[in-house]
C-alpha positions, 0 to 999 in steps of 0.5 A: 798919680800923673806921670810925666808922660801925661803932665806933657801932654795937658800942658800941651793940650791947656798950655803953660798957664792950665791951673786956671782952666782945670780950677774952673773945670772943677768948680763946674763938676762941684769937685771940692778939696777935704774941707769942701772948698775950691781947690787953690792953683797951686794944689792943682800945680802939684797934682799935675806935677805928680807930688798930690794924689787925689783920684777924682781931680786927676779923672777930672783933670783927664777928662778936660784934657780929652774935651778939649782935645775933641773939640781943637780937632772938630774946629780943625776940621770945621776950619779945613772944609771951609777953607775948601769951599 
């Protein structure tokens, strides 16, 4: 279950508006809700809110957060040589 701590941290990390970007992030690692369809945005609000507990998309969830942290820090860096030239 996502904890406080972690809901902070992707709302910081994807933004106030995340369900959109984690539902896409889903569709493309073929993660399906019990009934094999996509999960809706407000499924997505109460794993993140921590009230659903569901291991594979809060992995998943985790996973996006890590991506997207490696890549704001690789274009922050790509940013800061070329600003040196």
């Amino acid at each position: 279950m996502i904890n406080n701590q972690e809901r902070t941290s992707i709302i910081k990390t994807l933004g106030k508006q995340y369900s959109a970007t984690i539902s896409l992030h889903l569709k493309k690692k073929k993660i399906k809700n019990a009934i094999g369809e996509d999960f809706t945005r407000q499924s997505i609000r109460t794993f993140v809110n921590g009230m659903r507990e569901n291991e594979q998309v809060e992995l998943a969830i985790m996973q996006l957060v890590n991506k997207t942290v490696k890549a704001k820090k690789a274009l922050q860096l790509k940013r800061q040589r070329l600003f040196k030239v």
